[in-house]
C-alpha positions in Angstrom: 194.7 31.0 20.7 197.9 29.6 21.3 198.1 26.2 22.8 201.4 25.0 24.8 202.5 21.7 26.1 202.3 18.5 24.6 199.6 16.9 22.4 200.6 13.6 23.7 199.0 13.5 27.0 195.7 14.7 25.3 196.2 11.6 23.2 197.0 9.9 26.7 194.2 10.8 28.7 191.6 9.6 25.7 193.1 6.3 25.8 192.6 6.0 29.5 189.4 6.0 29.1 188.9 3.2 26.9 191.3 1.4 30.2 188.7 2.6 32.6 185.8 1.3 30.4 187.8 -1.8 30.2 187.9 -2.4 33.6 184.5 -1.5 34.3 183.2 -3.9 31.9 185.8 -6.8 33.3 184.4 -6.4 36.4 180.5 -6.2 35.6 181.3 -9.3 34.1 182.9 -11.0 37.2 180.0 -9.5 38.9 177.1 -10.6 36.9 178.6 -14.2 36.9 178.9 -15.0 40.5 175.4 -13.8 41.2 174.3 -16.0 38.7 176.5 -19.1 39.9 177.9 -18.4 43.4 179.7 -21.7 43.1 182.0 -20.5 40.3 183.8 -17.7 42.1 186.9 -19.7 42.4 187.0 -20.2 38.7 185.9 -16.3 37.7 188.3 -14.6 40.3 191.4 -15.1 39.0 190.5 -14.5 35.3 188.9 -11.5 36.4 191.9 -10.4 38.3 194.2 -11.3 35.2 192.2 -9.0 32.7 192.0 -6.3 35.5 195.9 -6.7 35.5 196.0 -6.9 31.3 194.3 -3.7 31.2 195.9 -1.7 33.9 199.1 -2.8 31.9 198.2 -1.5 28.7 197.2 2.2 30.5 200.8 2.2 32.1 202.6 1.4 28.9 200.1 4.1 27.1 201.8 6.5 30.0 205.4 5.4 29.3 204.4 5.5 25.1 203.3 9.2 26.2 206.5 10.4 27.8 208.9 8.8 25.3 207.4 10.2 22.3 206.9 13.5 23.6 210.7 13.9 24.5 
């Protein structure tokens, strides 16, 4: 079996999973804390938004790393 194309978006699509997770978990978190304390929403949102934004970056640059490398 011959395989053709580039290794690196296998590596690529493995790490965007551990991105998705990422988020996932971010947001459970979020989630979790303003049912508990409805009053703290203000306070979660934006560090909730900012690790959201954090881990969205990282899968981008992953995606950049990806076509760099494999040229």
């Amino acid at each position: 079996m011959e395989l053709h194309g580039s290794l690196n978006m296998i590596g690529y699509g493995l790490a965007s999973i551990g991105s998705a997770i990422g988020v996932g978990l971010i947001f459970a978190a979020y989630i979790n804390g303003v049912a508990r304390q409805p009053e703290a929403q203000r306070i979660l949102q934006p560090i909730a938004l900012l690790g959201f934004a954090l881990a969205e970056a990282l899968a981008i640059l992953g995606l950049v790393f990806a076509f760099v490398v494999g040229v």
